[in-house]
C-alpha positions in Angstrom: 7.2 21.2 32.9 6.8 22.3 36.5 3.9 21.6 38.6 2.1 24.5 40.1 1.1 25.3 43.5 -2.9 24.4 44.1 -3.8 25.1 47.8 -7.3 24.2 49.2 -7.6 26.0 52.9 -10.4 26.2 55.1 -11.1 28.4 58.2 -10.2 25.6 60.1 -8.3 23.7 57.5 -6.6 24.4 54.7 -4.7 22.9 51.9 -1.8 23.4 49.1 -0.7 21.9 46.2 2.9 22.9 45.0 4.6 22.3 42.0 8.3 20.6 41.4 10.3 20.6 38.2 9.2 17.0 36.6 9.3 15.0 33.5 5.2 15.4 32.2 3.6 12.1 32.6 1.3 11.0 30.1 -3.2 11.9 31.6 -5.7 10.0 30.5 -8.2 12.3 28.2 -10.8 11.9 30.8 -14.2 14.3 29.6 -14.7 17.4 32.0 -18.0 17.1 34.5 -20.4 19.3 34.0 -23.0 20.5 36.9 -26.4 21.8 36.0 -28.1 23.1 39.4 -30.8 24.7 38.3 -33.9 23.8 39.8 -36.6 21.4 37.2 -40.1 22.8 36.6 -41.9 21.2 39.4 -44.9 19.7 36.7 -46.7 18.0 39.0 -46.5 17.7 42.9 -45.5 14.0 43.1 -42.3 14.7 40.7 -41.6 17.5 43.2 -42.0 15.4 45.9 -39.6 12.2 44.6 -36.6 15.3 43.9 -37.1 16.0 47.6 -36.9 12.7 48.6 -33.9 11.9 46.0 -32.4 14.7 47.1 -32.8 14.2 51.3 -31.9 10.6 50.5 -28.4 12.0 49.0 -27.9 14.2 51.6 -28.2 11.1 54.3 -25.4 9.5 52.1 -22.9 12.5 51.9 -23.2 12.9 55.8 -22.9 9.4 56.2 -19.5 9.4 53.7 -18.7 12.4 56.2 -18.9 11.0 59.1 -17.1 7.9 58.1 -14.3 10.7 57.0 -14.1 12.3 60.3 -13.6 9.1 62.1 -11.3 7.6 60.0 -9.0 11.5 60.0 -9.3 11.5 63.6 -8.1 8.0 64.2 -4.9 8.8 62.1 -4.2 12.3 64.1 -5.1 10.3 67.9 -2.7 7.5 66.8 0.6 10.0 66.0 0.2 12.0 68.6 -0.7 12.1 73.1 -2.4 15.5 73.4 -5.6 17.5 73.4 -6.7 17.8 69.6 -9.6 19.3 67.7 -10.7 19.4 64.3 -13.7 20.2 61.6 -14.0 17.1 59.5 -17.0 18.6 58.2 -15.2 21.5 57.3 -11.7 19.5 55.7 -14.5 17.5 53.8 -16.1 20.6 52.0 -13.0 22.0 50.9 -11.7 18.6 49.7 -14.7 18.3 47.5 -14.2 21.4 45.8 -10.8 20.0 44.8 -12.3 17.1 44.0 -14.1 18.7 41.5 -11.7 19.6 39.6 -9.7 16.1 40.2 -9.7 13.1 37.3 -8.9 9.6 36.5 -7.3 7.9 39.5 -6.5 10.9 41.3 -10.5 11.3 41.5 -10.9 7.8 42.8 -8.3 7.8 45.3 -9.6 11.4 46.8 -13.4 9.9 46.5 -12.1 6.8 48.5 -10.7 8.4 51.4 -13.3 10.9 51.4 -16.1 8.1 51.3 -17.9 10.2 48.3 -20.0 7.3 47.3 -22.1 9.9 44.8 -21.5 10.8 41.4 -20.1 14.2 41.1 -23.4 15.7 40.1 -25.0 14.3 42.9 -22.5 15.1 45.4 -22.0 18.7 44.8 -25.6 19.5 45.1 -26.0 17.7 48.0 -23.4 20.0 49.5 -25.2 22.6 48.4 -28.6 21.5 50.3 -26.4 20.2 53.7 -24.7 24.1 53.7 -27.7 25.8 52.9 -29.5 23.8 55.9 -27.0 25.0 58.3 -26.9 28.4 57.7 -27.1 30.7 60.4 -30.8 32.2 61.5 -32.5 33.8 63.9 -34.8 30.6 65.1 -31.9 28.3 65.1 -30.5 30.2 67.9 -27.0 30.0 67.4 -24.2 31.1 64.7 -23.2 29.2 62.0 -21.4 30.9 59.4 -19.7 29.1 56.2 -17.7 31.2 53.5 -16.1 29.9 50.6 -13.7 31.4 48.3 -11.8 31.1 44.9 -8.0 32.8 45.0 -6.3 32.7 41.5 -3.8 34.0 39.7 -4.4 36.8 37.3 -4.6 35.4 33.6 -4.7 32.1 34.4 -7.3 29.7 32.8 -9.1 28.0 34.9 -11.7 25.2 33.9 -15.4 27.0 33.0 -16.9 23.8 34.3 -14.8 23.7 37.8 -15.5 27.9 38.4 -19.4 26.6 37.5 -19.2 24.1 40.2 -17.4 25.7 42.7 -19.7 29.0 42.4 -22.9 27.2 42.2 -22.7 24.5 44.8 -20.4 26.2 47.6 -21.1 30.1 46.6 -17.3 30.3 45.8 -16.1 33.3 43.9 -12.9 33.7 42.1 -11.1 36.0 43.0 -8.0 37.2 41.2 -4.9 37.7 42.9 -1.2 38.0 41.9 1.2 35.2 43.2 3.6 35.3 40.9 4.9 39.0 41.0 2.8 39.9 44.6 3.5 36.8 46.4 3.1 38.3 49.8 0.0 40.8 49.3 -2.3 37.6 48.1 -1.0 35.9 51.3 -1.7 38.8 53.2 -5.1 39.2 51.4 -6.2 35.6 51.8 -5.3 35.4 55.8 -7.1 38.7 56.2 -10.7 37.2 55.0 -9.8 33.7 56.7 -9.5 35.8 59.9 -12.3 37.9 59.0 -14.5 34.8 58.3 -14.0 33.1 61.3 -14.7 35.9 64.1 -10.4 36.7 64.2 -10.2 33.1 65.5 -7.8 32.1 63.1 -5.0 33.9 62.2 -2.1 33.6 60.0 -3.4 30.3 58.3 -1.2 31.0 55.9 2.6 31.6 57.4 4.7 33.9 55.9 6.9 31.6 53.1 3.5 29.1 52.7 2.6 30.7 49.2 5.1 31.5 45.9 5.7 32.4 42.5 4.1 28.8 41.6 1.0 29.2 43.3 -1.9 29.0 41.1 -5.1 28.4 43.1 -5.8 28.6 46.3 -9.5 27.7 47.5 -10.3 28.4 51.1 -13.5 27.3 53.1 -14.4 29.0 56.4 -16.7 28.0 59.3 -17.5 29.8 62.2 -19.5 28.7 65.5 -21.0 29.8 68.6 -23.6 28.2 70.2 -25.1 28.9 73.6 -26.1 26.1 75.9 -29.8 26.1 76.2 -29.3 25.1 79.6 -26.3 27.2 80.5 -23.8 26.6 83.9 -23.7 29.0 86.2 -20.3 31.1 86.5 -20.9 31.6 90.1 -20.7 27.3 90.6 -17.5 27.0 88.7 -14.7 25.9 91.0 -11.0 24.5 91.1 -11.4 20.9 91.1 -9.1 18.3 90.4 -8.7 16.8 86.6 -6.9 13.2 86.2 -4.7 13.2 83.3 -4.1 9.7 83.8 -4.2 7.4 86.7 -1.5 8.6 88.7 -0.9 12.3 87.8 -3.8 15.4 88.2 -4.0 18.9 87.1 -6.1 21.4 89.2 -8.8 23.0 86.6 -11.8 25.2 86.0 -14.4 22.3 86.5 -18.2 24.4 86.1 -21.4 22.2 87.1 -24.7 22.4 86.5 -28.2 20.7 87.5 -29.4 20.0 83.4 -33.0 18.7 83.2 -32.7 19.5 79.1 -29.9 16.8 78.6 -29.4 13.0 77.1 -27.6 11.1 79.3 -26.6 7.1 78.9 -25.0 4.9 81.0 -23.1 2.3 78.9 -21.3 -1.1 79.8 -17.7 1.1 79.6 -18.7 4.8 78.8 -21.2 7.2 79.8 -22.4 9.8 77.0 -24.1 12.9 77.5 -25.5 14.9 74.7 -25.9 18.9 75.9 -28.3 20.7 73.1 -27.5 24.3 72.1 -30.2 27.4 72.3 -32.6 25.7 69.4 -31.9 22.0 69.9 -30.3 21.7 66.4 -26.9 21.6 67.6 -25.2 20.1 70.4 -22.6 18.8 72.0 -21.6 15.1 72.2 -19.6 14.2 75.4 -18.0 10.5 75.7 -16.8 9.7 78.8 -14.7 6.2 79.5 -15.3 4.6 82.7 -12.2 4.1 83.5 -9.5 7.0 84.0 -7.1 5.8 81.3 -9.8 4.5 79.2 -9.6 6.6 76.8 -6.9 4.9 74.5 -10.0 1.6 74.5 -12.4 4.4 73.6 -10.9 5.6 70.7 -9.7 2.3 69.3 -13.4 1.5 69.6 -14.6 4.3 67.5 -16.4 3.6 64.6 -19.0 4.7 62.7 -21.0 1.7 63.2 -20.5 1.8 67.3 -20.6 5.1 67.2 -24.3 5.0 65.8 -25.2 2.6 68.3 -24.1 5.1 71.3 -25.7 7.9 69.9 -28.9 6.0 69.1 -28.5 4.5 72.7 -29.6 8.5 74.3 -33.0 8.2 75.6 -35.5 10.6 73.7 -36.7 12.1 76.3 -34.2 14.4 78.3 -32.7 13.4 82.0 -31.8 15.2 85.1 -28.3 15.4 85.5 -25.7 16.9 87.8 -22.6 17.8 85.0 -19.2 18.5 85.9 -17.3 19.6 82.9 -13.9 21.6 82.9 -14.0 25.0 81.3 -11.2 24.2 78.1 -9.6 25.5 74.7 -8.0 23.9 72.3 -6.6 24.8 69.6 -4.8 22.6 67.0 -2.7 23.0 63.7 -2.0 20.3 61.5 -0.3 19.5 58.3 -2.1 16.7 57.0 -0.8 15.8 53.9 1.2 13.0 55.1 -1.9 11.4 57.2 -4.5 11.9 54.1 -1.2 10.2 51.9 -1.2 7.1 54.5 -5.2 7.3 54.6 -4.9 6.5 50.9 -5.0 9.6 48.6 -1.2 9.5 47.8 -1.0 10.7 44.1 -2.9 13.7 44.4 0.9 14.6 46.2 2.8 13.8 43.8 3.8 14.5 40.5 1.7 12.8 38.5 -1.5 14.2 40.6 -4.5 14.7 37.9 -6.3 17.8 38.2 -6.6 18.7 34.6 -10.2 19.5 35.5 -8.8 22.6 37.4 -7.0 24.3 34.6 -6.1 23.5 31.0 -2.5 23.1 30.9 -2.8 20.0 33.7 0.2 20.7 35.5 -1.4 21.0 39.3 -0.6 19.0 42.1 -1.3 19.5 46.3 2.1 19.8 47.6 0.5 20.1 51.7 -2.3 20.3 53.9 -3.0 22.6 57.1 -5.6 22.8 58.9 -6.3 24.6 62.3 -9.0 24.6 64.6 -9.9 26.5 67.4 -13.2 25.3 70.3 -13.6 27.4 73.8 -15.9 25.9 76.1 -17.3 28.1 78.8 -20.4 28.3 80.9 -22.5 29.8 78.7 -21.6 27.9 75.7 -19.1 27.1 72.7 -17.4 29.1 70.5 -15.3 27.1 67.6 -13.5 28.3 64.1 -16.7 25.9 64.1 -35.3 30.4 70.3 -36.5 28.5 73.4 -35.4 24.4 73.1 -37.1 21.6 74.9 -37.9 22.3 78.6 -37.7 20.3 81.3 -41.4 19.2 81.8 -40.2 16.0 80.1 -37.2 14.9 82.2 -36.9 11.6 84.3 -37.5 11.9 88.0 -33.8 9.8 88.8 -30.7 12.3 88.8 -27.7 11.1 87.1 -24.6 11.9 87.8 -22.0 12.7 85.1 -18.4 14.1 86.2 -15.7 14.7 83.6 -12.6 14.7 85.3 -10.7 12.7 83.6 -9.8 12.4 79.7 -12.8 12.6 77.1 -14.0 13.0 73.6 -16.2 15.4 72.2 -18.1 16.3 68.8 -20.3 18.8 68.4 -23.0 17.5 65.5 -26.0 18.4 63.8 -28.9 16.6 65.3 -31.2 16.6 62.4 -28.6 15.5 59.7 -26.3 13.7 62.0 -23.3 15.8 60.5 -20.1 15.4 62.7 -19.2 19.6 62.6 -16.5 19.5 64.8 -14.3 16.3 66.8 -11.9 16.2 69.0 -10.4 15.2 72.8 -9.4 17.1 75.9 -6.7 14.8 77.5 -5.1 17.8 79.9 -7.9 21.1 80.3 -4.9 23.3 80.8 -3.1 22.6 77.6 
């Protein structure tokens, strides 16, 4: 029996599973989930009214399981590695739940542990379905927010009715058919093309030539694009060279661009500063945090958790502050193969051969063989743009100036303000990497 190829990508992240020549292991006979999303007669206003608040209350768990997620990746990839990094958690996590879907008996629980999916299946996938639909991209948001997802598999094979239902319903995924085993190359080609497409021609190549072959069965791909504009943008004309400390004794001469903000949250903690810079519609925005110290930021990450994490963000004042921001212009963009770190995080047998994703297909012969994921963020004056209406003025902004200078190693996120959903995370340790 070999185990096929099942590869989960996303704009910004994508995923594999490959199959090996093995001895079939005995599955438990575990009954397939099956997702009804249709909407109940709304009977009476007050039933209506408790499905809202059922459903807003398991959207506030799924972004906290999330964000929990993001930290915990991003802890593994700062730990193995001393450079600028950047990744969509939020992104990773929506892909990963489509594979979940189709996932059973311990396999399921190991993915749902490192995942933090606290929610029943047909709870969760719904309430991706309301946290996507939220986000989506329009014109009183003010910015661009664009999420695709997609089904690639191969012609004639049979695939679950359930996992196409909950794929389709609850991320918009279609299936399209492809043919890996005697067109290897033109569904790689095919598949790269509408990643590339999806994300603004951001990301490109996701899938390198070799990545796909004759076992491939499935490949599912999520894409998320973003470009926000600052709703209090920097002026090109005030950006100058200024110096950048990459740690304590070496510096790096950089792009730094400045501002005068009155529409920002700024707060002054015991060993960090955080700034929080809204986006054109004060949905989104940028999350800045800033260690004290110049090679600080090695304490800063060890010291972030959800729980502290939380506490800073809850620490911003509500009402926005005058401050004088220095912030290097920067780009990052990062590629990762992540199997190994979600392996160590705890999801080890969905790697291996006796991986259980019977609800995929019938023949229960799937297993991920690798993860990629890449990620792309360009921070400029006028805003962000990441492979990713008038706000709040200024009439409301404390009389003190602050001062907030990034000129040494950070991190940032760019969240959701009115879910709390970590989007995108990452650090700048060197602006010119």
């Amino acid at each position: 029996m070999f185990f096929k190829r099942f590869f989960v990508s996303l704009t910004v992240a994508l995923l594999s599973l490959t199959a090996t020549a093995c001895q079939q292991q005995p599955k438990p006979n575990v009954n397939l989930i099956s997702v009804n999303t249709a909407s109940p007669p709304c009977i009476k206003n007050i039933a209506s009214q408790t499905l809202q608040k059922n459903a807003n209350s398991d959207v506030d768990i799924l972004v906290k399981g999330n964000n929990a997620f993001a930290l915990d990746l991003y802890s593994q990839l700062c730990s193995n590695q001393k450079r600028n990094l950047f990744v969509s958690p939020y992104s990773l996590s929506t892909a990963l739940a489509m594979t979940y879907a189709g996932a059973r008996g311990k396999t399921a629980t190991e993915i749902a542990k490192v995942l933090h999916f606290t929610l029943e299946q047909e709870h969760l996938h719904p309430s991706f379905t309301t946290l996507i639909r939220d986000l989506k991209t329009n014109e009183k948001k003010g910015y661009q927010l664009l999420q695709a997802n997609r089904l690639w598999g191969q012609k004639g094979e049979n695939f679950q009715d359930d996992f196409l239902k909950i794929t389709k319903d609850n991320y918009g995924s279609q299936l399209e058919e492809v043919d890996f085993i005697n067109a290897t190359e033109e569904a790689r080609r095919t598949i790269n093309n509408w990643v590339m497409q999806q994300t603004q021609d951001k990301i490109q190549g996701l899938f390198p030539e070799g990545s796909l072959n004759q076992d491939t069965r499935l490949v599912l791909t999520n894409a998320i694009y973003f470009k926000g504009t600052w709703l209090e943008p920097f002026n090109r004309q005030q950006t100058k060279t200024q110096p950048f400390n990459i740690t304590a004794t070496e510096k790096v001469n950089v792009p730094m661009m400045y501002k005068e903000d009155g529409r920002s949250y700024y707060t002054d903690l015991d060993d960090l500063q955080v700034l929080e810079m809204p986006y054109v519609g004060d949905r989104l925005s940028m999350v800045i945090l800033l260690p004290k110290k110049v090679d600080g930021l090695a304490d800063l990450e060890k010291k972030l958790t959800l729980d502290n994490l939380d506490k800073w963000l809850s620490s911003l004042p509500s009402h926005p502050a005058m401050v004088n921001v220095f912030l290097p212009k920067f780009k990052v963009t990062s590629a990762f193969e992540l199997n190994q770190v979600l392996s160590a995080m705890g999801m080890p047998l969905a790697f291996s051969n006796n991986a259980d994703f019977s609800g995929v297909n019938n023949n229960d012969n799937l297993s991920i063989s690798k993860v990629v994921h890449q990620a792309f963020v360009d921070v400029y004056e006028e805003g962000t743009e990441a492979a990713a209406a008038t706000g709040v003025g200024s009439e409301g902004a404390e009389s003190v100036t602050f001062l907030f200078r990034v000129d040494h190693p950070f991190i940032f996120l760019i969240r959701d303000k009115n879910s709390g959903s970590i989007l995108f995370l990452g650090r700048v340790i060197n602006p010119l990497n």
